[in-house]
C-alpha positions in Angstrom: -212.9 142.8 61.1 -213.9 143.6 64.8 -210.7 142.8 67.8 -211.5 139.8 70.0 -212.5 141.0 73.2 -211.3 137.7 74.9 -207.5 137.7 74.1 -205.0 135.9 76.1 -203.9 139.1 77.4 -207.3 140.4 78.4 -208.5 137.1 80.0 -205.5 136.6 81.7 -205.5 139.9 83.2 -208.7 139.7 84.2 -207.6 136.3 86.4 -205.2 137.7 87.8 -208.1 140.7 89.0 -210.3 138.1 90.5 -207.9 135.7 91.7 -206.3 138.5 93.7 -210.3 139.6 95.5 -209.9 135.9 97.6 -213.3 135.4 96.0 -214.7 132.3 94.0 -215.3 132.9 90.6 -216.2 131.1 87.0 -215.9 131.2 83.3 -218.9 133.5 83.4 -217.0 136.0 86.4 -214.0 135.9 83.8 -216.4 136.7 80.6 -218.3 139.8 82.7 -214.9 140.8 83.8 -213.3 140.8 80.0 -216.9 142.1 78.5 -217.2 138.9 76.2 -215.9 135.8 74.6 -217.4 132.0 74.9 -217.3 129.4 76.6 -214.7 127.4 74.5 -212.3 130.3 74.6 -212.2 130.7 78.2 -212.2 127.7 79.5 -208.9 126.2 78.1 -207.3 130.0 79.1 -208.6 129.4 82.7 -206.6 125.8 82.8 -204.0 127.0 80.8 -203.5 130.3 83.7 -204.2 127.7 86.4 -201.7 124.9 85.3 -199.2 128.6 85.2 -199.9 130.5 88.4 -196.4 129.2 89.7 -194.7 130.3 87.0 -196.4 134.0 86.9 -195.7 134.4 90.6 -192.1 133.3 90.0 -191.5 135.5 86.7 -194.7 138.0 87.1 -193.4 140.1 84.0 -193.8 136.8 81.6 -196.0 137.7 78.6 -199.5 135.8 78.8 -199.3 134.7 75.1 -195.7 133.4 76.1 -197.2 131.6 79.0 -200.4 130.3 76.8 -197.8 128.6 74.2 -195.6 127.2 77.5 -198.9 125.6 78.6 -199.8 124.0 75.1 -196.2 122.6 74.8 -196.6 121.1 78.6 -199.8 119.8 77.9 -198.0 117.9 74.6 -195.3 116.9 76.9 -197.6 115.1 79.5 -199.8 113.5 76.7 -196.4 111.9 75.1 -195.0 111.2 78.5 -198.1 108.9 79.4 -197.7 107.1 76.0 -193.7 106.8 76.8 -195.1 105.1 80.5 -197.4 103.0 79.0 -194.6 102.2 76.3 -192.1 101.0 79.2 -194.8 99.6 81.5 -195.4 97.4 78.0 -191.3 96.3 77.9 -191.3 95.7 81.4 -194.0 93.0 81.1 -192.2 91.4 78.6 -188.7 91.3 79.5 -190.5 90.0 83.2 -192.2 87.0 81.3 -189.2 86.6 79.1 -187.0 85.9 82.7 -189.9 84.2 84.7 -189.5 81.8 81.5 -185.8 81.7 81.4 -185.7 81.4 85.5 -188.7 78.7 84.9 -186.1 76.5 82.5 -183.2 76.7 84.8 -185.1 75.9 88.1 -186.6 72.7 86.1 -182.6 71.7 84.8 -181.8 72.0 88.2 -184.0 69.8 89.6 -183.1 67.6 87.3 -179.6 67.3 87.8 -180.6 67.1 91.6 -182.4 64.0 91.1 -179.6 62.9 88.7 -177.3 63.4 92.2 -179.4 61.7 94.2 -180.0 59.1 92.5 -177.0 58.3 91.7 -176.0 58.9 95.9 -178.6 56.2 95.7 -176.9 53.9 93.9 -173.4 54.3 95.0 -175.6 53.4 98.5 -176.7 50.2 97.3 -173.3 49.0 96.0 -171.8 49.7 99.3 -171.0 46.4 99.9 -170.0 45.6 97.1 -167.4 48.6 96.5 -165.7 48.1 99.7 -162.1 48.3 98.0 -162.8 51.5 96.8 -164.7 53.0 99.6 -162.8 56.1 99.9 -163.0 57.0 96.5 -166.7 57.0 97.2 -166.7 58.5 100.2 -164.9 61.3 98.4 -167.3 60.9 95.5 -170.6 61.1 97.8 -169.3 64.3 100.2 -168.5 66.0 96.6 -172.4 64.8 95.5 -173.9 66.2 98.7 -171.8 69.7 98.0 -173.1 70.0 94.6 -176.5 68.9 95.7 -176.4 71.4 98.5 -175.1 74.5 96.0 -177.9 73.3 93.7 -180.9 73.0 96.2 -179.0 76.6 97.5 -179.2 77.8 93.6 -183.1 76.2 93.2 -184.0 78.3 96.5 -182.4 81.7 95.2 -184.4 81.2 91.9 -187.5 81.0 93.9 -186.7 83.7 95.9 -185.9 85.6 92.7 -188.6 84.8 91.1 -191.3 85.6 94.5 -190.1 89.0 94.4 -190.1 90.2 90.9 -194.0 88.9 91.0 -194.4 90.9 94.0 -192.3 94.2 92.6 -194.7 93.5 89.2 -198.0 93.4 91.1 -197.0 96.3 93.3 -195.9 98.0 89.5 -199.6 97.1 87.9 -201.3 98.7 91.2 -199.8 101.7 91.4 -200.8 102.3 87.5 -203.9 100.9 88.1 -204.3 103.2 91.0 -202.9 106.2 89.1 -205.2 105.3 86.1 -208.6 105.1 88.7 -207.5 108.9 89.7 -207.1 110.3 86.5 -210.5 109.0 85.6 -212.7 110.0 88.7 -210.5 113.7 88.1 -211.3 113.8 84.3 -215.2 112.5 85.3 -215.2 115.3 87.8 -214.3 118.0 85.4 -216.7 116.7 82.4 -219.3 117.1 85.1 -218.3 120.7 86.0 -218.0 121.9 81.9 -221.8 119.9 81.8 -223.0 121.9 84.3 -221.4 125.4 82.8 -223.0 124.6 79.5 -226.4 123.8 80.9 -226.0 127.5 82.8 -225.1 128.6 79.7 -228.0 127.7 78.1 -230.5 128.6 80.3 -228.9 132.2 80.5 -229.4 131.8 76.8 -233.1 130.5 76.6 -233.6 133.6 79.2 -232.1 136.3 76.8 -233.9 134.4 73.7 -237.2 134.3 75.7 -237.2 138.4 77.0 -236.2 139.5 73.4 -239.0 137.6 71.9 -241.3 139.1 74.6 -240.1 142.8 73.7 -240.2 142.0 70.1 -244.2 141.0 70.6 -244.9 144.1 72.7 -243.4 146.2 70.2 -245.2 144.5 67.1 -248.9 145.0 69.1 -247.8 149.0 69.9 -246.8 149.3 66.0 -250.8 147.7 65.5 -252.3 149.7 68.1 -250.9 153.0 66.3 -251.5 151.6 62.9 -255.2 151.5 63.8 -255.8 154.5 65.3 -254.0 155.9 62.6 -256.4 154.4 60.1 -259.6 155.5 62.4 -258.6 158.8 61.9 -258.2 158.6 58.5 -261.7 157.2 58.0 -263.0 159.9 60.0 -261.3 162.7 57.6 -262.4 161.2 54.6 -266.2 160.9 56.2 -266.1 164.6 56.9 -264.5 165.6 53.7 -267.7 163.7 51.6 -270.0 166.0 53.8 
């Protein structure tokens, strides 16, 4: 069984050789450079050596198959790392509606009992005249109503609050992984477009190859009839002189 040309080794090396000429270069730079290998061997090594480069200039004596497998188990890590996001992202949303809810109930009890206060304020009002014997007991009564009223309307108006800014903090939450969800996209559509347009290069070079061989093989077939012809001319012609 014939050695892969395109190794880890090999293609990294050969990276690091163009990488350090300044110069831009491809998957087809690398392949010339390494004297084979395909397309779907090279490209994953080129993001693999490209996700790395900090690492090799850091710790340049690093083996490249060491360096390949640190790659794949980074690649693993991001992948679960955006499920354990969009895991949390998930719990968030429900522990937010579970509090709206729970800060929803109280605001509504509060209210309540404010109206309760009031209205009985109200009342206490309206039997003014005829409570005057015990009119400090209510004035006592309706400054303690009007401090329990204030500390509720106080309480109602810190829910609110509360409640404003979580909805702002979650919308400001849902943008920033809505944005970060919009780059990854337009950066994955950008590289599908890039391995789209290698392929078709790919191709073409191939059609090219496919196109000259078949042209060689034609011109090679008409020789062989061209000699097999003459050959069979002079045949004739020996055989004609021989019956003479």
């Amino acid at each position: 069984m014939a050695q892969k040309i395109a190794t880890v080794s090999t293609v990294f090396a050969a990276f690091d050789r163009l990488d350090a000429a300044n110069e831009r270069w491809n998957w087809e730079d690398v392949r010339n450079a390494v004297g084979g290998g395909g397309y779907v061997v090279i490209d994953p090594l080129i993001k693999a050596w490209r996700a790395l480069k900090p690492l090799r200039e850091v710790a340049p004596s690093t083996p490249a198959e060491l360096l390949h497998q640190m790659a794949t188990m980074l690649e693993a890590h991001i992948t679960g790392f955006m499920g354990d996001t969009e895991a949390v992202l998930s719990a968030s949303q429900q522990v937010f509606d579970a509090t709206v809810s729970e800060l929803s109930e109280q605001l509504t009890t509060l209210e309540s009992a404010l109206q309760v206060k009031e209205s009985s304020l109200q009342a206490m009002s309206t039997d003014h005249s005829r409570l005057t014997a015990q009119l400090e007991d209510i004035q006592q009564s309706l400054s303690d109503a009007k401090m329990e009223a204030a500390r509720l309307t106080t309480e109602s108006d810190g829910l609110r609050g509360q409640i404003t800014r979580m909805e702002s903090e979650h919308k400001k939450t849902i943008e920033k992984f809505n944005a970060a969800a919009k780059e990854q996209a337009q950066a994955q559509s950008l590289e599908r477009d890039k391995v789209s347009a290698a392929h078709s290069a790919a191709l073409a070079d191939q059609r090219k190859e496919m196109a000259v061989a078949s042209e060689q093989a034609e011109n090679r077939l008409m020789i062989l009839l061209d000699f097999e012809r003459q050959a069979a001319k002079e045949s004739v012609a020996q055989l004609t002189i021989q019956l003479k």
